[in-house]
VEXPA-813392 format. One record per residue: residue in one letter; x, y, z of N, C-alpha, C in turn. Coordinates in steps of 0.1 Angstrom, whole numbers, padded with zeros to 4 digits, always signed. Example, Ala and Ser with C-alpha at 12.3 -4.5 7.8 and 13.67 -1.06 7.14 Angstrom:
2
A+0132-0057+0078+0123-0045+0078+0132-0033+0078;S+0128-0022+0071+0137-0011+0071+0129+0000+0079;
END
This chain:
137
X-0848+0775-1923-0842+0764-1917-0841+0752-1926;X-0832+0744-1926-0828+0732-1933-0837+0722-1930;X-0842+0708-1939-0851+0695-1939-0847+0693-1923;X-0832+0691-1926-0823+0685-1914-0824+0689-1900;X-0827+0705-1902-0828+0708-1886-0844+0706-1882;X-0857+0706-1892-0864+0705-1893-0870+0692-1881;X-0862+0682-1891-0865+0663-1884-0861+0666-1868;X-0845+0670-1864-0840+0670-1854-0850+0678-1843;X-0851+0687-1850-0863+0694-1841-0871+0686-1836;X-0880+0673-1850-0892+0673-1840-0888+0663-1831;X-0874+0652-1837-0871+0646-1828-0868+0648-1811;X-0865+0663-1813-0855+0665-1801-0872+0666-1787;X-0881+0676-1794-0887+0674-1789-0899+0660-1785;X-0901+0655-1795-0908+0641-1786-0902+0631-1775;X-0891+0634-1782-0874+0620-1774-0863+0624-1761;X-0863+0641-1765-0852+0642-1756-0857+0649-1742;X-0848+0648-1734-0853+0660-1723-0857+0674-1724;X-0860+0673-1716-0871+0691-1718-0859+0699-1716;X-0850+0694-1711-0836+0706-1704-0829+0709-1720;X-0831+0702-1732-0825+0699-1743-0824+0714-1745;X-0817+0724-1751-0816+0733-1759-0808+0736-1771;X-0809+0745-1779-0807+0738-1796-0790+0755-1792;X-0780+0754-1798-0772+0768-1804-0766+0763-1816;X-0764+0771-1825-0761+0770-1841-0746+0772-1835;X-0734+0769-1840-0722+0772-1835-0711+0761-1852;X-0704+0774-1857-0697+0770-1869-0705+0765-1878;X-0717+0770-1883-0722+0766-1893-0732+0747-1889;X-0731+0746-1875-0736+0730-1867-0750+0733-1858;X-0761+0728-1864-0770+0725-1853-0770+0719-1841;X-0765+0719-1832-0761+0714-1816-0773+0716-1810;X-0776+0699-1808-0784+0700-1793-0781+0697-1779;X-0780+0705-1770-0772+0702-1762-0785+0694-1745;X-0781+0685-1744-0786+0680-1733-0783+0677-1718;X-0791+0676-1705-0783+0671-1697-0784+0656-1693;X-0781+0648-1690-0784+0636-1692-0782+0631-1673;X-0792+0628-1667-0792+0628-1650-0789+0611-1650;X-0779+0607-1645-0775+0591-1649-0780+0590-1633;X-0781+0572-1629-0790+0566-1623-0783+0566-1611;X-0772+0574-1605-0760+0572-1597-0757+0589-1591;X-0766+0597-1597-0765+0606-1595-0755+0623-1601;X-0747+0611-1613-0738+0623-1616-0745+0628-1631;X-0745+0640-1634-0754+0645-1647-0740+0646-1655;X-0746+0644-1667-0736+0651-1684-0745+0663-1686;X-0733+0670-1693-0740+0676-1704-0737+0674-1713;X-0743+0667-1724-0741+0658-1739-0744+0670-1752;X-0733+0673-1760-0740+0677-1771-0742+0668-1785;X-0753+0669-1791-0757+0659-1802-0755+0664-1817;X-0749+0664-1827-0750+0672-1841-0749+0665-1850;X-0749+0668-1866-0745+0661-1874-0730+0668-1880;X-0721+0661-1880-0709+0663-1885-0707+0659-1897;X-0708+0668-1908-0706+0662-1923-0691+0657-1925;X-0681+0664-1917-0665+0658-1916-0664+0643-1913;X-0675+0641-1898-0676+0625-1896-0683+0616-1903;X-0695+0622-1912-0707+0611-1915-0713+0611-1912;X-0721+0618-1898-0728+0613-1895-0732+0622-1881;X-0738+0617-1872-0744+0620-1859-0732+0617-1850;X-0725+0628-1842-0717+0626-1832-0724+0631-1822;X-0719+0627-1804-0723+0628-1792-0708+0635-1786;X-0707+0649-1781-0697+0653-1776-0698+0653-1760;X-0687+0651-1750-0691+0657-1738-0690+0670-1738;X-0696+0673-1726-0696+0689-1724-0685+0692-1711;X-0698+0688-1701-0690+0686-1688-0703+0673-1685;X-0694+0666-1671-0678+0670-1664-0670+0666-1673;X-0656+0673-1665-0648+0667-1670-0643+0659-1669;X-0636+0648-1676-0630+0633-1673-0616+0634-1675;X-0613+0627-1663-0594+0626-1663-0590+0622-1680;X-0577+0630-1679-0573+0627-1695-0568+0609-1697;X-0567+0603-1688-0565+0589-1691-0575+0580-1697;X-0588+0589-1691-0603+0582-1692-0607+0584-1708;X-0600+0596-1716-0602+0603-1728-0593+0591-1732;X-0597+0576-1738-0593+0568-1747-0608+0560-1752;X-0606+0558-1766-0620+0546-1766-0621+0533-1762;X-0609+0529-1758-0616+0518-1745-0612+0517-1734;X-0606+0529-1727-0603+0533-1713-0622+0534-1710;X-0624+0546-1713-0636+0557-1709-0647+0558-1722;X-0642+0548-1729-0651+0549-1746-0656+0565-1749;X-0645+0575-1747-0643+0588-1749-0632+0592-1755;X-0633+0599-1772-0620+0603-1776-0610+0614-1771;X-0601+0614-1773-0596+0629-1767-0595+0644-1768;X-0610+0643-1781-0612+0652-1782-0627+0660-1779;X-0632+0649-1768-0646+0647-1759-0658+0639-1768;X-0654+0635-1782-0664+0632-1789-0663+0612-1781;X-0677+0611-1778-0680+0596-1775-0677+0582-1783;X-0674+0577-1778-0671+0565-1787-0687+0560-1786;X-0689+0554-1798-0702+0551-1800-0701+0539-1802;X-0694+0530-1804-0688+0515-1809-0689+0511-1822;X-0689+0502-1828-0696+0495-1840-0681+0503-1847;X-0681+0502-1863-0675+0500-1871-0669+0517-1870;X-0678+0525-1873-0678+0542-1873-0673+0546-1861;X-0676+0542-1849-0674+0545-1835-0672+0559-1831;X-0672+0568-1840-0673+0581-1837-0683+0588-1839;X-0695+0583-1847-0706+0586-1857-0722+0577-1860;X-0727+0581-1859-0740+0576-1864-0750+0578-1874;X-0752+0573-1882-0759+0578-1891-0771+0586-1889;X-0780+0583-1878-0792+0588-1872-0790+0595-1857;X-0799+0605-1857-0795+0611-1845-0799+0602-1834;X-0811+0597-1837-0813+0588-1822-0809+0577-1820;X-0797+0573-1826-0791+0560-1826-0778+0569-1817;X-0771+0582-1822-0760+0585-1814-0771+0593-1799;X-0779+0593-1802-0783+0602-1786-0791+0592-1776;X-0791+0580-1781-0796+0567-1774-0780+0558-1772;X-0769+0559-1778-0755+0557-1775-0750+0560-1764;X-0751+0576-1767-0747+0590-1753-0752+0586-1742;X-0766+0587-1741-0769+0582-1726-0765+0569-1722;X-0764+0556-1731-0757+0545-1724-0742+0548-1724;X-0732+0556-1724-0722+0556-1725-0725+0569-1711;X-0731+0576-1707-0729+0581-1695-0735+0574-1685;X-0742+0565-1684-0746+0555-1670-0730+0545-1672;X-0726+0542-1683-0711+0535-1678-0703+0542-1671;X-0700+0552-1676-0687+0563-1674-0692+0563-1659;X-0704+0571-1656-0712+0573-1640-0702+0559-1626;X-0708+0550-1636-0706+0534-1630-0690+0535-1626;X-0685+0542-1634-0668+0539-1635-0666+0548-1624;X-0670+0561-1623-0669+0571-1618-0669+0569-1600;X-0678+0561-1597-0684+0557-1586-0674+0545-1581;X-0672+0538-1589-0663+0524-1589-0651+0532-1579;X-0646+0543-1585-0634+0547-1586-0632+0550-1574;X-0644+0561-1569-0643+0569-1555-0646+0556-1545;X-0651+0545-1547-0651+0534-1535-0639+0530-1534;X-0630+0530-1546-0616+0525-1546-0619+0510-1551;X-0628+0509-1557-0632+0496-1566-0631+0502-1580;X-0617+0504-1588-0619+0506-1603-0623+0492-1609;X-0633+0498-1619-0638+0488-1628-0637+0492-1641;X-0638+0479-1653-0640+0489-1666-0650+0493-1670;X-0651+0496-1685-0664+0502-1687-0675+0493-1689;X-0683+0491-1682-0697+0482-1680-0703+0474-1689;X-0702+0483-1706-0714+0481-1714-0699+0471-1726;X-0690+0471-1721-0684+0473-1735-0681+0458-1737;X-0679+0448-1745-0674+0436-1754-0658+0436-1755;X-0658+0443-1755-0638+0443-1760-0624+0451-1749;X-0630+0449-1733-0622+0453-1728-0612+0443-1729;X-0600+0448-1722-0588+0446-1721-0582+0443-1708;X-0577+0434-1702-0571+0438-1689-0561+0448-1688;X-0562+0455-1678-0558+0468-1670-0563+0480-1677;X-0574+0475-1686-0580+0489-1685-0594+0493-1679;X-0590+0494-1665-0597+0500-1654-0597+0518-1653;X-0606+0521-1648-0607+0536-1644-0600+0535-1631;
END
């Protein structure tokens, strides 16, 4: 096994959920998590390093999110499930626990939005600096 999957390992183990489990897929260490947000709806987040990105990306897994929500500052989710992470990279992190400490605040937003929605109170996304008006969930 690689330095790389080595660190992530021990990371995954001291930091992440116990639910965490590791599958190799296209040559990518993926850790996949579930992430139980404070509102009651779970992710399932996967965590990797992307050499194409630079860095540490956070993908969703499930649920799924309306395709309108798949913008980075609708749902701060690309459309290709990978999370917007913000900052300059916004797709990427250099450190894994910088994008898997990202993922979980970007799933208590989305949750928040999620809930907003079903009261018939759409809101934006909670955490973010640079909304826009009318972009509500």
């Amino acid at each position: 096994m690689s330095a790389r999957y080595e660190r992530e390992r021990v990371f995954v183990s001291r930091n992440m959920p116990s639910n965490t489990r590791y599958v190799k897929q296209g040559g990518r260490d993926i850790w996949i998590f579930t992430k139980k947000t404070e509102v009651g709806i779970d992710f399932d987040i996967a965590v990797y390093h992307d050499p194409d990105e630079g860095g540490y990306c956070a993908r969703l897994i499930t649920p799924e999110i309306e395709t309108a929500w798949r913008n980075p500052h609708i749902g701060h989710l690309f459309p290709d499930g990978v999370i917007c992470l913000g900052g300059v990279s916004m797709r990427w992190r250099e450190r894994m626990e910088d994008a898997y400490a990202k993922s979980c605040v970007w799933a208590e937003g989305i949750a928040a939005m999620l809930v907003a929605k079903q009261l018939g109170r759409p809101t934006p996304f909670p955490f973010s600096i640079n909304n826009h008006e009318g972009e509500v969930g």
